[in-house]
N, C-alpha and C positions, 0 to 999 in steps of 0.2 A: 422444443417449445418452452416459452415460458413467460408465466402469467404478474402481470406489475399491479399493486395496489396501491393504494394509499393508506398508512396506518391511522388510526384515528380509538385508541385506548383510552374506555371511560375512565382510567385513571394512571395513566403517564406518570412514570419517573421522567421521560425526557420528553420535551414537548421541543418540535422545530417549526415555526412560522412559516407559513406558505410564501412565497416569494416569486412576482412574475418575472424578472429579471435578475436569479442570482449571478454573484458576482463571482463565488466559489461553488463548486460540484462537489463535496464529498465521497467518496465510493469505499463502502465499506466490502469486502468480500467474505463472507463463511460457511465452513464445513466442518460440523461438527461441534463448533463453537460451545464453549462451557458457559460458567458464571459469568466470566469475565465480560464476558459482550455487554452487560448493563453496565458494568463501570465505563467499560470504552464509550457505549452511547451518553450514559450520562455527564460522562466529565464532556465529553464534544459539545452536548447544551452547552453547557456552563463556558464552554472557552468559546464558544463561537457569540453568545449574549454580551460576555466581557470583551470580546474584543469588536462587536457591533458590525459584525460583519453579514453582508445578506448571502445567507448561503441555503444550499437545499442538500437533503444526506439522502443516498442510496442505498440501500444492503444490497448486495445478490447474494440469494442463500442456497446453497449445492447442498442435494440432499446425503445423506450421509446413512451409509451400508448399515449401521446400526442405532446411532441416534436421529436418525430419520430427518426430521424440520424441524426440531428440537431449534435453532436457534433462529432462525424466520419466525418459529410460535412465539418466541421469548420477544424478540423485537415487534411484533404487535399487539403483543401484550402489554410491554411497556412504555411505548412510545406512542407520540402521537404526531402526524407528517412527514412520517416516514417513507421515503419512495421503494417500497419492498419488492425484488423483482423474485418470484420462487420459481426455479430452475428445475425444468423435469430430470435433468441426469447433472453429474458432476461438469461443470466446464473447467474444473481445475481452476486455481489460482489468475493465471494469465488472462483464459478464456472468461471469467466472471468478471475479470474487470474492464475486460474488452468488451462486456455484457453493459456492465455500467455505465460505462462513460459513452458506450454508443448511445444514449437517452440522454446523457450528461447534458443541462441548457447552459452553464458558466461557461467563461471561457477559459478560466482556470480550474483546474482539474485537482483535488487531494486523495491518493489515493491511501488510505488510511487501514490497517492490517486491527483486524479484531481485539488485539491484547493488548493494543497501542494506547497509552494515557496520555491525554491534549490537557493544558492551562492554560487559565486565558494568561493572552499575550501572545502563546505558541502560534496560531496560527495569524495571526497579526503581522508577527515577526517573517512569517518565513513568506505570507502575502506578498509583502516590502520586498521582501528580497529576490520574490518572482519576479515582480516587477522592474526592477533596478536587473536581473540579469534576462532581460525582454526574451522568452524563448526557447532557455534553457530550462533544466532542471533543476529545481532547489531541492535540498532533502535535509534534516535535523542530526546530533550526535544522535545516539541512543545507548540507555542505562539500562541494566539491571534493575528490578524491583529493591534490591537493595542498595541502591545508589552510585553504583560499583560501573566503568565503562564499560560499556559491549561494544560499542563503535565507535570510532570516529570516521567511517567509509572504511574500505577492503580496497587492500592488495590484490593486484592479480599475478600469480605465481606462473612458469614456462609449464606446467603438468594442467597446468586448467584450473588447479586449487588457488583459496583463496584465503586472507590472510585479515583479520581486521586490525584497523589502527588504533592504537590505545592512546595516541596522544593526539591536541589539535594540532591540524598540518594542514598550509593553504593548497599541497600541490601532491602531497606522500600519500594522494588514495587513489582508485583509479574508479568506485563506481560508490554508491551507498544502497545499503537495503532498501526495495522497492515498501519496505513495510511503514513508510510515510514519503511521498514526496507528492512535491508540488509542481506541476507545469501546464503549459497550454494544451487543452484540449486539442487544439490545430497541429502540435508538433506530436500526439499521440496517432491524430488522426493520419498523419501525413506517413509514420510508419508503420500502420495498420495494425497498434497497438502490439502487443507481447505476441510470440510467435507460439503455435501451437505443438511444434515440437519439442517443448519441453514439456507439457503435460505430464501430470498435473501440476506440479510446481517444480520450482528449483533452477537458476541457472535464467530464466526469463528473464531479470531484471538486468544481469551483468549483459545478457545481448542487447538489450533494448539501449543500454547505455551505449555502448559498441558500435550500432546502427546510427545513434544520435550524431555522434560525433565523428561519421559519415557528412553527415548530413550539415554539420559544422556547427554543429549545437554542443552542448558539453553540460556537467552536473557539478553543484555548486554545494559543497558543504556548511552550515548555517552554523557555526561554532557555538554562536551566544544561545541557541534554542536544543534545548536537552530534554529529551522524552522518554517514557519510560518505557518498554518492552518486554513486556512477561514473555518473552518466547519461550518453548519447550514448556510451559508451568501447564499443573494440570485441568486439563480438558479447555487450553486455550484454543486449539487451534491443532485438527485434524491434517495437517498437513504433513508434519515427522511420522505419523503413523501409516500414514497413503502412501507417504515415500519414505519409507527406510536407510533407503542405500539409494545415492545420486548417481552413480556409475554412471547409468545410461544417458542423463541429462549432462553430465559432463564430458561426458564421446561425443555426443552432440556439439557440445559446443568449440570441445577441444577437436574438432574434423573442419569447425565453419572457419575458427578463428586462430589456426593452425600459424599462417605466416605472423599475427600479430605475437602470436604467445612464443616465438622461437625467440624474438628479443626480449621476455622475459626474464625479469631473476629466479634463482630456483628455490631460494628461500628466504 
C-alpha cells in the first residue's frame, strides 16, 4: 500500500503551484536519498518557473533499510505541492515510477532521477523536442558534477554490457539513462511501464527502450540539453548500495534479448 499527500511546508525552499491541467508530470523516485534531493527539488522550481511551463512533480519515496523516510521527510519539509506518494515497502526503481506516473495527470511524462540538476531552458528544450518527435522518447546528454561527459546514450555490447558515448552522435547510441527522460504517458502506459524483473534497479531502462521500439517508437538524444548527474556521489541515491553487482539483472535481460544482442559488437 501506499499513502499520497500533498506537501504544503510552512517554509519551502521549493514551492510548485497547483495546476488542474498540467502539461508536464514530473516523477521523481527515492531510496535512501541524501542532501542532494533539495538541490534536485529546488533547481526543478527554478527551471520549470523559467521555462513557464504548467507542470505538477511527484516524489515516490521507497523506504530505506536504514535511513528509513529520511527523504519523503526532507521533501515535506521543504517543499510545498508536492505530490508525495510514501511507499510501505521498496517498489525498486522501475516499480516507483510505475507508482508515479500511474497518478501521473500530464500527458507528458519526466521521469527525473534524484541527483539530477534541471536549468531553466532544460526542460523547455527537451518539451520541444517530445513534441516534434510525437511519441517517442526524448532524453538529455549527461555530465559529471564536474563538467566532465558521462553520456552521450550507451552502447549495447553482444555480453549484455553496456558502453557509454563520450561524444555527440545522431545514431552511435542505442538507449540513454532512464535517469531523465521525457515521453508520453500513453507510450508508458501502453507498455506497462518498466518490467518487474529487474528489481530493484538496473537494466529496466535499456528493456523499456527495447520494447519501445517493438512497438515502433524509438529514443532521441537532445544534444543541445546537458544535465548534470551526481550519480555514485555520496548518499545520492541508494540504489549502487541495494544492488551491488548487476549479474542477475543482466541474465535477465541477456536470456529476453538473447537474438538481438548476437548481432552485437563485442566491444
Amino acid at each position: 500500500m501506499t499513502a499520497v499527500s500533498l506537501t504544503a511546508s510552512p517554509a519551502p525552499r521549493a514551492t510548485f503551484a497547483w495546476t488542474d491541467t498540467p502539461e508536464l508530470s514530473v516523477v521523481i523516485v527515492t531510496y535512501g536519498t541524501g542532501h542532494v534531493l533539495e538541490r534536485t527539488v529546488t533547481d526543478l522550481a527554478s527551471a520549470l518557473e523559467g521555462d513557464d511551463l504548467d507542470a505538477e512533480v511527484i516524489v515516490v519515496d521507497n523506504p530505506h533499510p536504514i535511513r528509513g523516510t529520511w527523504a519523503g521527510d526532507r521533501i515535506a519539509l521543504a517543499t510545498d505541492g508536492v505530490r508525495l506518494v510514501r511507499a510501505s515497502e521498496n517498489l525498486g526503481f522501475g516499480g516507483g515510477n510505475d507508482r508515479g506516473v500511474s497518478i501521473a495527470r500530464a500527458p507528458l511524462v519526466c521521469l527525473l532521477n534524484p541527483d539530477v540538476f534541471l536549468r531553466p531552458g532544460d526542460l523547455r528544450r527537451l518539451v520541444d523536442a517530445a513534441r516534434r518527435h510525437d511519441g517517442d522518447i526524448v532524453a538529455p546528454a549527461m555530465l559529471w558534477p564536474d563538467g566532465t561527459v558521462q553520456e552521450f546514450g550507451f552502447r549495447l555490447l553482444a555480453d549484455g554490457s553496456t558502453r557509454a558515448v563520450e561524444q555527440p552522435t545522431d545514431d552511435g547510441y542505442d538507449y540513454c539513462s532512464a535517469a531523465c527522460w521525457l515521453l508520453p504517458k500513453a507510450l508508458f502506459d501502453e507498455l506497462d511501464g518498466f518490467d518487474e524483473a529487474y528489481h530493484p534497479a538496473y537494466y529496466e531502462d535499456v528493456d523499456f527502450v527495447l520494447r519501445a521500439r517493438q512497438r515502433g517508437r524509438t529514443i532521441h538524444l537532445v544534444h543541445d540539453v546537458q544535465v548534470v548527474h551526481a550519480a555514485h556521489s555520496e548518499l545520492s541515491s541508494g540504489w549502487t548500495e541495494a544492488v551491488p553487482d548487476v549479474s542477475r539483472q543482466r541474465s535477465v535481460f541477456v536470456e529476453r534479448w538473447a537474438d538481438l544482442l548476437a548481432g552485437r559488437p563485442t566491444e
